[in-house]
C-alpha positions in Angstrom: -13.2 -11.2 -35.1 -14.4 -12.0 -31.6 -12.0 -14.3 -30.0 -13.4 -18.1 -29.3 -10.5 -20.0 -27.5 -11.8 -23.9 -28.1 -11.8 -25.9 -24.6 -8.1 -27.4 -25.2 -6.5 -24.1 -25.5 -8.5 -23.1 -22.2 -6.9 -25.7 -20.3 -3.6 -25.6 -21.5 -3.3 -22.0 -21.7 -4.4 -22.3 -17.7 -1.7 -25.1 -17.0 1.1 -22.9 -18.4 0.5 -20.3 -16.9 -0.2 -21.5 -13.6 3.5 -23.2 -14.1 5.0 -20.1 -15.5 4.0 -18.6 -12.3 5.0 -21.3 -10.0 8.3 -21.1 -11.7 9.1 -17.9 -12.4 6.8 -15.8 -9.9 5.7 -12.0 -10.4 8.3 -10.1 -12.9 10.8 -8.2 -10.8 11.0 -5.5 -13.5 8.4 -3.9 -16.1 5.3 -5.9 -14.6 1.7 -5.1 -16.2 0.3 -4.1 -13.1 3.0 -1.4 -12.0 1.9 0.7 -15.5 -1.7 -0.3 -14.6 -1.1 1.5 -11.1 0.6 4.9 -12.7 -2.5 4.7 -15.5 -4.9 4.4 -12.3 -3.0 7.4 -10.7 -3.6 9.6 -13.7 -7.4 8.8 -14.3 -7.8 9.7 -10.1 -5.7 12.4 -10.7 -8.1 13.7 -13.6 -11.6 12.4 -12.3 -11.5 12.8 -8.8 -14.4 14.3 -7.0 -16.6 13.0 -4.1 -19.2 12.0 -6.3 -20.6 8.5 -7.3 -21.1 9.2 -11.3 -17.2 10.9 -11.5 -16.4 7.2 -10.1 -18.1 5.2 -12.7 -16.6 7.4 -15.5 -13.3 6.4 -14.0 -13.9 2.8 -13.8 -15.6 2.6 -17.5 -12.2 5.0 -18.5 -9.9 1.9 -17.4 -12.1 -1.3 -18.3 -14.0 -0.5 -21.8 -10.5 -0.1 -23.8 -9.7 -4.1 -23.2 -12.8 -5.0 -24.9 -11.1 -4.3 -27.8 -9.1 -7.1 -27.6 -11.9 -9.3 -28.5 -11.9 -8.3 -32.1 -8.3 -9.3 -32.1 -7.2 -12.7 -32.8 -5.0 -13.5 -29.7 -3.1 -16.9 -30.2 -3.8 -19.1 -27.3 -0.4 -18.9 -26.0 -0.2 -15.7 -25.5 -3.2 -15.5 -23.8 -1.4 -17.8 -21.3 1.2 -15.4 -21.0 -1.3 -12.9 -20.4 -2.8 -14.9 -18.1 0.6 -15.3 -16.1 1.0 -11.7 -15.7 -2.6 -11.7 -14.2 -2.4 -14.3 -11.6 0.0 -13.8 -8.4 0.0 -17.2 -6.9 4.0 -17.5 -6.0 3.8 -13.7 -5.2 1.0 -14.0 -2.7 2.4 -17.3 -0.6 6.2 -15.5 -0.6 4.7 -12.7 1.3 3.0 -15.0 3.2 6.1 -17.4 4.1 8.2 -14.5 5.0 6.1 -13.7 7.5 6.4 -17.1 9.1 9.7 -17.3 8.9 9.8 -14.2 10.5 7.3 -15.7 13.4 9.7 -19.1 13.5 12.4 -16.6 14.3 11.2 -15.3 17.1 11.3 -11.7 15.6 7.8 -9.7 16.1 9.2 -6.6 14.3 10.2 -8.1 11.7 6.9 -9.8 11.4 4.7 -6.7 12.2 7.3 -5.0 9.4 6.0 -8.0 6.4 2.7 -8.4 7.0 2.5 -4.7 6.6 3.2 -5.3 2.8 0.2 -7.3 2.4 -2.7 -6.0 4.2 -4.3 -2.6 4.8 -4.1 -2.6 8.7 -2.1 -0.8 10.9 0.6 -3.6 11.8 3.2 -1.6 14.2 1.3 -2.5 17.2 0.3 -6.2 16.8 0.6 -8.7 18.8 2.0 -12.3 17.3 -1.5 -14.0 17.5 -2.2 -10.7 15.4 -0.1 -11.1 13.1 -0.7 -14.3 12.4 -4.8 -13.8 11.9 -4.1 -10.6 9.5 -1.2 -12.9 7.4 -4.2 -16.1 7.2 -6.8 -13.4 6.5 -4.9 -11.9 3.5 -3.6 -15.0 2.1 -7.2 -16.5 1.9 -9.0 -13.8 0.7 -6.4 -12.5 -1.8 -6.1 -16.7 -2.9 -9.4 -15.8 -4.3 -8.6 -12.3 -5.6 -5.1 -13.1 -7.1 -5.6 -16.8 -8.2 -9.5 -18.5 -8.6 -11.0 -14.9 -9.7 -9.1 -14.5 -12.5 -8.7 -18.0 -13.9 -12.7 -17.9 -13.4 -12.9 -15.0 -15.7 -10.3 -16.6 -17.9 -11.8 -19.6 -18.2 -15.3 -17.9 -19.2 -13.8 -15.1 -21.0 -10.0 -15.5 -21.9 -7.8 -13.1 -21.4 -9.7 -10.3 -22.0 -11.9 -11.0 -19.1 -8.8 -11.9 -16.5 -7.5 -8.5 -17.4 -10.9 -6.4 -16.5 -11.3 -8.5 -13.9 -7.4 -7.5 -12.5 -8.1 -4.2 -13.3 -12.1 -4.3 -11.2 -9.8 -6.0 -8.3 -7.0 -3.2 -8.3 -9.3 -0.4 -8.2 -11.5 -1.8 -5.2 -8.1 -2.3 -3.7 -7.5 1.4 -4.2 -10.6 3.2 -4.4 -13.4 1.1 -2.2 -12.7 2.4 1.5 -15.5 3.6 2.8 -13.8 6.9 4.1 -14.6 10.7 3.5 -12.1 10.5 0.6 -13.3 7.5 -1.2 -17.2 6.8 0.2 -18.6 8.3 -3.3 -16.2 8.0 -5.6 -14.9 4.3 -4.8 -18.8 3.1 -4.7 -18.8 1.5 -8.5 -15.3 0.4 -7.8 -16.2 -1.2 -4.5 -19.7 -2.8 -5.9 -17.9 -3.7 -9.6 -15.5 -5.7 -7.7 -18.5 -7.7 -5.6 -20.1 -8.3 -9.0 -17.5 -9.7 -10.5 -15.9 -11.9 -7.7 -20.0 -13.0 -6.5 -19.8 -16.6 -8.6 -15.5 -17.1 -8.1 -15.6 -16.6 -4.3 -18.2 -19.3 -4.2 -15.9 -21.8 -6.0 -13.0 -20.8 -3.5 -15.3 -21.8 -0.9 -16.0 -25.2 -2.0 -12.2 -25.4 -3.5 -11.2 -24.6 0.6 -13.7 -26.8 1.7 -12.8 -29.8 -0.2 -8.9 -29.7 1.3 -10.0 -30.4 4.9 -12.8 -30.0 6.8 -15.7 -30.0 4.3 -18.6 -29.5 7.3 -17.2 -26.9 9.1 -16.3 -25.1 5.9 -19.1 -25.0 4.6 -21.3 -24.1 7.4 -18.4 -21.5 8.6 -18.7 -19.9 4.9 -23.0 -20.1 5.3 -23.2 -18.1 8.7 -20.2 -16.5 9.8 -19.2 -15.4 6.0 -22.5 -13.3 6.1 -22.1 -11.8 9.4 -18.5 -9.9 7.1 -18.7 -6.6 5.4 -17.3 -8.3 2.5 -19.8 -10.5 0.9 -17.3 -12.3 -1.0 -14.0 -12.1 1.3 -16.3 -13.3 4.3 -17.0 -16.4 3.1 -14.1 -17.3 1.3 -12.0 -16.4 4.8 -14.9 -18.7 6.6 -14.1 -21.1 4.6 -10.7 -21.6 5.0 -11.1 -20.9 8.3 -13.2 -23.8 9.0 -11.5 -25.9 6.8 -7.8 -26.0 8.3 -9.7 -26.3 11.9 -8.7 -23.0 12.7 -10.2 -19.7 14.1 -9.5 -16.3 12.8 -10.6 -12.4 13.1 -11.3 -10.0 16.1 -9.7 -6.7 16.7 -8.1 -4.6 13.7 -7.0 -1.1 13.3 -7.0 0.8 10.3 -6.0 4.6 9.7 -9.0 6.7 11.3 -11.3 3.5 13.1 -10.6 0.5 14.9 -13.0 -2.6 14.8 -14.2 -6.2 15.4 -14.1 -8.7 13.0 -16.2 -11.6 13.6 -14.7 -14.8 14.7 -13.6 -17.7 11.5 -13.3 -20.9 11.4 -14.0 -23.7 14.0 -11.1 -24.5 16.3 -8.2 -23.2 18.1 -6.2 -20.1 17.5 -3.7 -20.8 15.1 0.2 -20.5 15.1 2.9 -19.0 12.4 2.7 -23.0 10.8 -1.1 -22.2 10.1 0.2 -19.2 7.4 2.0 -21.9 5.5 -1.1 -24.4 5.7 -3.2 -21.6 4.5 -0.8 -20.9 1.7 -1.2 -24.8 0.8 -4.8 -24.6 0.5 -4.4 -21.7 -2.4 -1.6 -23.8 -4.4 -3.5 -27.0 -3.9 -6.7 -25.3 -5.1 -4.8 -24.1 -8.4 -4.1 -27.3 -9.0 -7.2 -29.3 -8.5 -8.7 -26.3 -10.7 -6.4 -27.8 -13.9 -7.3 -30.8 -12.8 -10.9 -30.6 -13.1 -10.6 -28.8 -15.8 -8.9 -31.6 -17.8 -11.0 -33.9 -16.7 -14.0 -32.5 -18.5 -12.4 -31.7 -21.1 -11.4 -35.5 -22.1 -14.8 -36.5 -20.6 -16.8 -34.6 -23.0 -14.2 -35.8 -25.5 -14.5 -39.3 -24.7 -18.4 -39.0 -24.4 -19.4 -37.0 -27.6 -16.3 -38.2 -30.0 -16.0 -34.5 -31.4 -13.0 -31.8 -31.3 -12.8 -30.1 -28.4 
């Protein structure tokens, strides 16, 4: 029996977990996504060739056995729990914060040594104002990957839906470099993830605008999102760029090419104090996400008199 969670269960399921993972953050032992990484290592392990269709086999390998779970009848709370292990809200802004503290201390290595945790970029040579734009950069774009994407697809799908979604995510993070190794067989990974995070980066943008400065945002998302090589992370950086009066981007190097990211945002260059700012605009957002959500909820309630 396909599973039909009714609009309650959707919003509570959402509040509990978003407080499960506010108060408990990521598991320290035994989390989902650390047997989700060996199963990832196998499939590459077995499928790997520099060809396109040997990375859609792998992709289809890790995603079509979680359908199954819609012909099982998961209670709603579970699916919350589910739901927790998915999301990494407290996990992202820790990362983030001890990067700033690292900054408020004065201690560059230190800093160069925790933002390397978080973002793909070489970080040994960084300069602070480096730092700094790599830490913003990563928690903005992963508030969308780790937080508004997967309640998205929970909202529309449950938790079957948060998991492929979690699963799409963690193989672009692993797979879609456009390098000799992965150019061909990290292509569907790459463009699955796009798909899927096309309509939730949209709603981060507008969640980021609404916090601050909704103008700027906006128009920061519009035109310098689509001058990005990320159609989704573009924006959603933009965005939160623009709205904490802010700019971001410029000069990063990664193993084997160095480049220019365009400029983010409309303002000055911002400090180690803007990481924590940026942090707020992803916990906020969660928040006015259940919000809205409850609000519908008990307007359609009020409105049509029928069980919800």
């Amino acid at each position: 029996m396909l599973i039909s969670l009714m609009f309650w269960q959707v919003c509570a399921a959402l509040v509990i977990a978003l407080t499960l993972d506010k108060l408990l953050g990521e598991p320290k032992r035994f989390h989902p996504l650390i047997g989700l990484g060996n199963v990832i290592s196998f499939i590459e392990k077995k499928y790997y060739a520099k060809r396109r269709i040997n990375g859609v086999v792998a992709v289809v390998l890790l995603s079509l056995p979680v359908t199954l779970l819609y012909w099982v009848n998961i209670p709603w709370w579970l699916q919350a729990v589910v739901l927790y292990f998915v999301i990494g809200g407290r996990s992202l802004g820790e990362h983030g914060r001890a990067v700033a503290d690292a900054l408020r201390q004065n201690d560059l290595s230190l800093a160069r040594e925790r933002v390397g945790y978080i973002v793909s970029r070489r970080t040994e040579n960084l300069d602070e104002s480096q730092v700094i734009n790599a830490t913003i950069e990563s928690m903005l774009e992963n508030g969308n990957d780790a937080v508004f994407g997967a309640l998205f697809w929970f909202i529309v799908g449950g938790a079957p839906a948060a998991i492929i979604y979690r699963i799409a995510n963690t193989l672009d993070a692993r797979w879609g470099y456009k390098n000799d190794k992965y150019f061909l067989f990290g292509w569907f990974a790459a463009n699955w993830d796009d798909w899927l995070n096309y309509i939730p980066a949209r709603l981060c943008v507008l969640t980021y605008a609404i916090q601050g400065n909704v103008a700027d945002a906006l128009t920061c998302a519009r035109v310098q999102g689509a001058q990005c090589a990320s159609p989704n992370g573009g924006p959603v950086m933009a965005s939160g760029a623009g709205s904490l009066g802010i700019t971001i981007g410029g000069a990063a190097e990664y193993d084997g090419y160095k480049c220019d990211k365009p400029l983010l945002g409309k303002g000055p260059k911002p400090d180690w104090n803007s990481i924590n700012n940026a942090i707020q605009l992803v916990d906020r957002g969660a928040i006015l996400w259940a919000v809205c959500l409850g609000i519908v909820y008990f307007s359609l309630l009020l409105s049509q008199g029928i069980s919800l």
